[in-house]
C-alpha positions in Angstrom: 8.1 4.5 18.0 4.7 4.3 16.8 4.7 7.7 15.0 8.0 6.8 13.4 6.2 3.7 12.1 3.5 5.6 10.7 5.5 7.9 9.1 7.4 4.4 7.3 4.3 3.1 5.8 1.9 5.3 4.4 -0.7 2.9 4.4 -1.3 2.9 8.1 -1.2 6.8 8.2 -3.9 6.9 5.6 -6.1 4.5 7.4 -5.3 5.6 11.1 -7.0 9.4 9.7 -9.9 7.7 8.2 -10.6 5.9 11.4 -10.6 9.1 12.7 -12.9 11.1 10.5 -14.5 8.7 7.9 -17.4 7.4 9.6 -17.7 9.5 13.1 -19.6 7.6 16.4 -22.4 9.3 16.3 -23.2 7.7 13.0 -22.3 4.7 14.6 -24.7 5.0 17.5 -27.9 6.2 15.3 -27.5 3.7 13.2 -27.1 0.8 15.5 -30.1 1.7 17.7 -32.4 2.1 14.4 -31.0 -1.4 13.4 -31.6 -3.2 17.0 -35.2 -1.7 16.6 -36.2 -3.4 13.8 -35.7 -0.3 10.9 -33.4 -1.3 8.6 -34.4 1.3 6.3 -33.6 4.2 9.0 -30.6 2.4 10.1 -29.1 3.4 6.6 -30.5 6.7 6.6 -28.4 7.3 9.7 -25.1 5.9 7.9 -26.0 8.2 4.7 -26.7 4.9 2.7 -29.8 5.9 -0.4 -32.2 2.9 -0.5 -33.0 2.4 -4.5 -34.9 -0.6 -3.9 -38.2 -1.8 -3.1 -38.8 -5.5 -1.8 -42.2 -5.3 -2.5 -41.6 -4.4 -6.6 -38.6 -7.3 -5.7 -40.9 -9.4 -5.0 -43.4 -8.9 -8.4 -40.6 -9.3 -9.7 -38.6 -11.8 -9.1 -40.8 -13.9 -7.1 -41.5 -13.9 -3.1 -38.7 -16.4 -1.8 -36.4 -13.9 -3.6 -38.2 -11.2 -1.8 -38.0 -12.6 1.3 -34.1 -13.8 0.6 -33.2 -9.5 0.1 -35.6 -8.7 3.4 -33.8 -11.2 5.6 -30.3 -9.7 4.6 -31.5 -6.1 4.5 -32.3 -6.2 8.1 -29.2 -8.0 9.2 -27.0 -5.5 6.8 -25.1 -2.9 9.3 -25.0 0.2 6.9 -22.1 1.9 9.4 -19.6 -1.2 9.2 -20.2 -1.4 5.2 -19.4 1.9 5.3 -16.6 1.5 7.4 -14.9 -1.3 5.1 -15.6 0.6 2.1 -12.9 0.3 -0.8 -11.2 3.9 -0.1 -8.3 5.9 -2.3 -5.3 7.9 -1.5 -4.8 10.8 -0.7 -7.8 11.6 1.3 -9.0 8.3 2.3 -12.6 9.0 0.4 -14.9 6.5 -0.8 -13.8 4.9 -3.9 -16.5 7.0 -6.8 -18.2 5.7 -9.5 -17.9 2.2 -8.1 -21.0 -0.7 -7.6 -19.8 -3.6 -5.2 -21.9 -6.9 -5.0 -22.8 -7.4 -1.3 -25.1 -10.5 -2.2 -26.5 -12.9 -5.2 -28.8 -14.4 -5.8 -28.2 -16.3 -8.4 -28.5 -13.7 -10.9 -29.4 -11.1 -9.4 -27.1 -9.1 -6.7 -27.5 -6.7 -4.0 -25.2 -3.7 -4.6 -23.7 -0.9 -2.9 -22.9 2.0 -5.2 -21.0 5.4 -5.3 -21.5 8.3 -7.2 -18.8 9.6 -9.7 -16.3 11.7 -7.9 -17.8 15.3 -9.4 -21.0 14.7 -7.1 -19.4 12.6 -4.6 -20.1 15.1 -1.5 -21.5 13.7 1.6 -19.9 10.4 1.0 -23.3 8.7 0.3 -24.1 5.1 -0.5 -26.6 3.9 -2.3 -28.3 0.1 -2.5 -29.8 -1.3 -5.6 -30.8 -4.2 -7.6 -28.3 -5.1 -10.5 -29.6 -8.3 -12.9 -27.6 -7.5 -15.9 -29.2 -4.6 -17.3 -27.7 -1.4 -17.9 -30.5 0.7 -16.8 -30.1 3.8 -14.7 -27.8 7.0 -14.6 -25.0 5.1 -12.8 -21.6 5.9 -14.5 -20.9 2.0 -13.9 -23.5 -0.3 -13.1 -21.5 -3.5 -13.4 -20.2 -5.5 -10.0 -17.0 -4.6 -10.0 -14.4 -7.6 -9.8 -11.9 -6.2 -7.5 -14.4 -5.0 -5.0 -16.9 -7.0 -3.9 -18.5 -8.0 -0.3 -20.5 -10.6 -1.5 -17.4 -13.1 -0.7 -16.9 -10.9 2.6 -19.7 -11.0 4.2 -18.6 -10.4 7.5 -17.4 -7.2 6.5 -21.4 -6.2 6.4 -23.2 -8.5 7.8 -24.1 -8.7 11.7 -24.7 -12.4 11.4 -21.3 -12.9 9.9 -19.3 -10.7 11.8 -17.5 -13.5 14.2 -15.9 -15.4 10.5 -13.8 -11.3 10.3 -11.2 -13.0 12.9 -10.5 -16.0 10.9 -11.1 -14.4 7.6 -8.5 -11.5 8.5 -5.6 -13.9 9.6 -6.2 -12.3 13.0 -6.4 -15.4 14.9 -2.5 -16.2 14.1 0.6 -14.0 12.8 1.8 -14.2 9.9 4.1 -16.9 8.5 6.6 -14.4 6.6 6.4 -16.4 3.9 8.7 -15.4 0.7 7.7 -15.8 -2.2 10.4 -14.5 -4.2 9.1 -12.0 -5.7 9.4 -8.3 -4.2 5.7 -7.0 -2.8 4.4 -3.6 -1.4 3.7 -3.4 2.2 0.3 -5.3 3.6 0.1 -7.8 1.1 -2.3 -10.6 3.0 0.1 -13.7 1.4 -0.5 -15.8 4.2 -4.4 -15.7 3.5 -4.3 -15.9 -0.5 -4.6 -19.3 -1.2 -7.2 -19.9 1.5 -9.5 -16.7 0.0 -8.5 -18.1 -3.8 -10.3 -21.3 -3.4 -13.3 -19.6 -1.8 -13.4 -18.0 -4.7 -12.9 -20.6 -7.4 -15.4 -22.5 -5.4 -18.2 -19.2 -5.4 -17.5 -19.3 -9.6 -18.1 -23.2 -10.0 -14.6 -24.0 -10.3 -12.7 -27.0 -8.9 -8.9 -25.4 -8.9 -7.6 -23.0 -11.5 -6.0 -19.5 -11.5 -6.5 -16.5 -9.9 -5.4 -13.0 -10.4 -3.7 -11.0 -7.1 -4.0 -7.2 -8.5 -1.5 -5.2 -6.7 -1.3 -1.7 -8.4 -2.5 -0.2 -11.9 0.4 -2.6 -13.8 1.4 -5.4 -11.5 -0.7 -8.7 -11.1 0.4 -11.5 -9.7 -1.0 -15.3 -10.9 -2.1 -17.8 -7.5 -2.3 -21.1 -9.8 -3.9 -23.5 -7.7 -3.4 -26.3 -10.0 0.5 -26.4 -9.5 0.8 -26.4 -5.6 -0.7 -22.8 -5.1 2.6 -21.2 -7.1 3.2 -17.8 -7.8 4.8 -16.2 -10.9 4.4 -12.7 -12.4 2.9 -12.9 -16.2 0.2 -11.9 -18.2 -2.5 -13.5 -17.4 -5.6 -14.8 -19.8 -9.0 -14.2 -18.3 -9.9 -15.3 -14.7 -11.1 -14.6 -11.6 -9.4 -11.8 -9.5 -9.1 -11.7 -6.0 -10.8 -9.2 -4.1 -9.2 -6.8 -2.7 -10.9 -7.5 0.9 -8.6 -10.7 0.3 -5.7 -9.3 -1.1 -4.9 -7.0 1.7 -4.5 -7.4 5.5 -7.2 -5.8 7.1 -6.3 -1.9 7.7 -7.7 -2.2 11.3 -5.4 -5.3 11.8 -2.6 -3.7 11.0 -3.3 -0.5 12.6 -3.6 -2.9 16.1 -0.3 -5.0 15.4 1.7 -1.4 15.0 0.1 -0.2 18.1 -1.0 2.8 16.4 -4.8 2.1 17.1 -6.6 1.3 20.6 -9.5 -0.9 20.6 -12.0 1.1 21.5 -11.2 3.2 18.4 -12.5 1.0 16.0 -15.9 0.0 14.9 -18.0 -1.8 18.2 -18.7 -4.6 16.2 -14.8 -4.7 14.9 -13.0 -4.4 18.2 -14.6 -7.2 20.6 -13.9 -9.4 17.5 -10.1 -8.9 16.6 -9.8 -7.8 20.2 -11.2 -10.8 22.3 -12.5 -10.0 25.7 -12.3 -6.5 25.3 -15.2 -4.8 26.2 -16.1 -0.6 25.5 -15.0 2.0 28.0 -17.4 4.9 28.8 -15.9 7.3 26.4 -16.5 8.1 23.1 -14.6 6.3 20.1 -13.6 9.7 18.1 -12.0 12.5 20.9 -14.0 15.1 20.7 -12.9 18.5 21.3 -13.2 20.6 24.7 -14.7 23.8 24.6 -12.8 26.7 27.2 -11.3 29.5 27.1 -8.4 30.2 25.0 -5.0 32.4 25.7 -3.5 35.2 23.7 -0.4 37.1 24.0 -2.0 40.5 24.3 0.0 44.0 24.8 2.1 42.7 26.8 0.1 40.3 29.4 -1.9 37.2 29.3 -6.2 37.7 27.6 -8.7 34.8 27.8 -11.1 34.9 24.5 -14.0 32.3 24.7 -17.6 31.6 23.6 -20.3 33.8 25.8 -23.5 33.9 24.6 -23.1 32.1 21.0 -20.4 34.1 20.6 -16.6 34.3 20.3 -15.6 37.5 22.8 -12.7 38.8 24.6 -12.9 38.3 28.7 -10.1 40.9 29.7 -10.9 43.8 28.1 -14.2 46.1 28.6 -17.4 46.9 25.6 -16.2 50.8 25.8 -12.6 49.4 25.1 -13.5 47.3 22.7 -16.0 49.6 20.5 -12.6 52.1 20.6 -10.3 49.5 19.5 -12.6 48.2 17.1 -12.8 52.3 15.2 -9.0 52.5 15.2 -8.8 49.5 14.0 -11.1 50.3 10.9 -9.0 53.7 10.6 -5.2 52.6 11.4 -5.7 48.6 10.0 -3.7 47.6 13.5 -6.2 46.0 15.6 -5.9 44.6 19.5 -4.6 40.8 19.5 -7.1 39.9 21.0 -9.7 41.1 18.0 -7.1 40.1 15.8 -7.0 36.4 17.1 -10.6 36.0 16.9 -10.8 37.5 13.1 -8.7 35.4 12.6 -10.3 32.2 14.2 -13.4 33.1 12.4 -12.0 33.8 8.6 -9.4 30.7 8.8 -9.3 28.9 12.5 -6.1 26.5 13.3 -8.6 23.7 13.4 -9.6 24.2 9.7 -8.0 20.9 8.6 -9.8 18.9 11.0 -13.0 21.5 9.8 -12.5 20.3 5.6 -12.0 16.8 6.4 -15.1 16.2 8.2 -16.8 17.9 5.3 -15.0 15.8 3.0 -16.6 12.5 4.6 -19.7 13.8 4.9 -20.0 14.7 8.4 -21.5 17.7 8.1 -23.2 17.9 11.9 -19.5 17.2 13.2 -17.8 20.2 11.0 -20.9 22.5 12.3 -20.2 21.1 15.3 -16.4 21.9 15.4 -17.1 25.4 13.8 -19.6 26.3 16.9 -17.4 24.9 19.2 -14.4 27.4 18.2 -16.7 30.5 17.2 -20.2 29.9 19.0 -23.1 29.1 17.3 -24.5 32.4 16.9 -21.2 34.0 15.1 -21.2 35.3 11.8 -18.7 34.1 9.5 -17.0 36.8 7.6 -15.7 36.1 4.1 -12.4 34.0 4.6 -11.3 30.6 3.8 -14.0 28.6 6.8 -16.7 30.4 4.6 -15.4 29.4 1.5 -14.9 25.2 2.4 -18.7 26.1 4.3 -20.0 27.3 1.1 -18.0 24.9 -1.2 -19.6 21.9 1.0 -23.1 23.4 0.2 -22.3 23.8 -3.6 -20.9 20.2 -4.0 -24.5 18.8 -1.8 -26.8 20.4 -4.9 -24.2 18.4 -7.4 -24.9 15.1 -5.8 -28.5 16.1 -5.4 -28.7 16.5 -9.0 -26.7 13.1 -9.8 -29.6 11.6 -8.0 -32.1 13.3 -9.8 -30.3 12.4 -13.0 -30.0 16.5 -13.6 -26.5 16.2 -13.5 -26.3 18.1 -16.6 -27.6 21.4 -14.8 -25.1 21.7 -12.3 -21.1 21.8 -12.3 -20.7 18.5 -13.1 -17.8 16.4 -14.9 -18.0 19.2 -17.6 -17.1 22.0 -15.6 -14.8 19.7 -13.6 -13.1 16.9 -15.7 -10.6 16.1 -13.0 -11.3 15.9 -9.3 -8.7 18.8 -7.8 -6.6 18.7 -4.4 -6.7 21.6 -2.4 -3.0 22.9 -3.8 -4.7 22.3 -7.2 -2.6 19.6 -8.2 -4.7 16.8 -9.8 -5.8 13.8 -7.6 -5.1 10.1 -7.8 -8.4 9.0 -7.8 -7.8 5.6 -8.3 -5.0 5.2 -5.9 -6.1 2.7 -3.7 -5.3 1.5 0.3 -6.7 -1.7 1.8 
């Protein structure tokens, strides 16, 4: 039932794999332990999150109870769970690129959390920085962006904050099933709009007013607050817009209520919260694959092939058999399954998927990881298509690092790739997005 219900909404089959590959437990773990002790600095290094700020030039700046305002949250910021509650887009579940989220203000100045465009997007890295109007810097779009912003949602970053997520998420009743009249997409948060609208009105000085519910690249609903908290569909004049942390039931919510996620899958500091009185098993959040011999149909019996040595081998067959079977195969193109299964493990394994996604989010150590686990750690990879996403992974790491550098010009960059590809070559929707 539950696979049938993932296969009906394709929102909870898009979050259910980013759960599973987007921000890996042993990210989770580093991080956490460099936050308890005090480093909020190596607590983000450990999540992949760039610090371009400097509380000390903050403080010059903008004065020492400013300062000490950014310090306070800095060390209470969770790097993993922003990460984790990141705005993401179809169909890979990536970070959303080129986007700058407010996570704080002061007044006017905010705390951001920024993305690279999506030409040097590789490793899925964050970075935080100052915004106070100015344009400065290499970023594509420096801006807060109104549709995404934390600042609002604190408890989607902040380990002070983190009890409001069961309350702010609707989690502590079910829905009302309230029709509005108007036909919706799937995981529209209706029951929390008008209770997230006037926490917005109120954060922009307003008493009541209207709000703006985006719900695709065309549609927009209006929440006026002013007439009973009504709904219509129109074109609306300027005004706030809801963020999308409000406009959507949470994706781990969701995931729980179609019993297509366990508890202990999601994010420590998420389950004990939408989950109370559940507390962590001994095993680890994201399964983690077994390393043991594997069979292969060879000539007619049963073979074991299996790491020895850093190595992918062959258990049932002899060295003198193998170095003959390994010349006729070089002379008649026929080789022994069981070479033939681990040539082909090592130029394109079944577990390639699993392989590119992990590079995809940026966990590098688990795709080495996976690729030792199937080939040994001392194999060479021959030319083949694990070599090629290896080698593309590499490639796309010097792009970001020139982004950074503000050398984008030098590498591949947007001009040698205007549009973001999928692997059949068909162009992306990069700004498809799931909440």
């Amino acid at each position: 039932m539950h696979h049938s219900i993932a296969n009906g909404d394709s929102r909870l089959s898009f979050w259910l794999r980013v759960r599973e590959f987007a921000v890996p437990s042993s990210m989770i773990e580093s991080a956490t332990a460099r936050r308890a002790a005090g480093d909020w600095a190596g607590a983000c290094a450990a999540a992949h999150v760039d610090v371009d700020l400097n509380p000390r030039h903050a403080a010059r700046v903008h004065g020492r109870e400013f300062a000490a305002r950014l310090r306070d949250d800095l060390r209470h910021l969770a790097p993993d769970l922003l990460r984790w509650h990141m705005p993401r887009i179809a169909p890979d579940g990536l970070i959303r690129p080129g986007v700058t989220v407010s996570l704080a203000r002061y007044h006017e100045v905010h705390l951001v959390a920024r993305t690279p465009p999506a030409w040097a997007d590789a490793g899925q890295r964050i970075s935080l920085a100052l915004w106070d109007g100015s344009r400065s810097g290499a970023h594509p779009h420096p801006r807060p962006h109104q549709r995404f912003r934390l600042d609002l949602h604190r408890h989607l970053w902040d380990v002070r904050r983190v009890g409001e997520l069961r309350v702010r998420s609707g989690a502590d009743r079910q829905p009302d099933g309230r029709d509005l009249g108007v036909p919706l997409p799937q995981g529209c948060a209706v029951d929390r709009w008008a209770a997230e609208a006037w926490t917005l009105l109120r954060a922009e000085g307003r008493a009541a007013g209207a709000v703006a519910v985006r719900l695709g690249r065309r549609r927009q609903l209006v929440l006026d607050l002013d007439e009973g908290a009504a709904f219509q569909v129109r074109t609306a004049p300027v005004m706030p817009v809801l963020p999308d942390a409000a406009t959507w039931v949470l994706p781990d919510l969701a995931l729980l209520r179609a019993g297509l996620i366990e508890a202990d899958r999601l994010h420590p500091l998420v389950a004990p919260v939408l989950v109370p009185g559940h507390s962590p098993d001994d095993t680890p959040r994201s399964p983690e694959r077994e390393a043991g011999t594997r069979l292969v149909e060879c000539r007619g019996a049963r073979h074991r092939i299996a790491v020895v040595h850093g190595v992918l081998v062959p258990l049932d067959h002899d060295p003198a058999e193998i170095r003959r079977e390994s010349l006729l195969a070089a002379l008649t193109g026929t080789p022994l399954p069981c070479l033939r299964v681990i040539d082909e493990t090592h130029r394109a394994p079944e577990d390639l998927i699993d392989v590119r996604t992990r590079l995809d989010h940026g966990d590098t150590a688990g795709a080495l990881a996976a690729v030792e686990d199937l080939l040994g750690p001392d194999a060479p990879l021959p030319r083949g298509a694990l070599r090629e996403e290896l080698e593309t992974a590499a490639q796309r790491r010097i792009d970001h690092g020139l982004f950074r550098a503000g050398l984008d010009g030098l590498g591949q960059g947007p001009a040698a790739r205007p549009d973001r590809r999928s692997r059949d070559g068909r162009a992306r929707p990069r700004h498809a997005t799931y909440r």
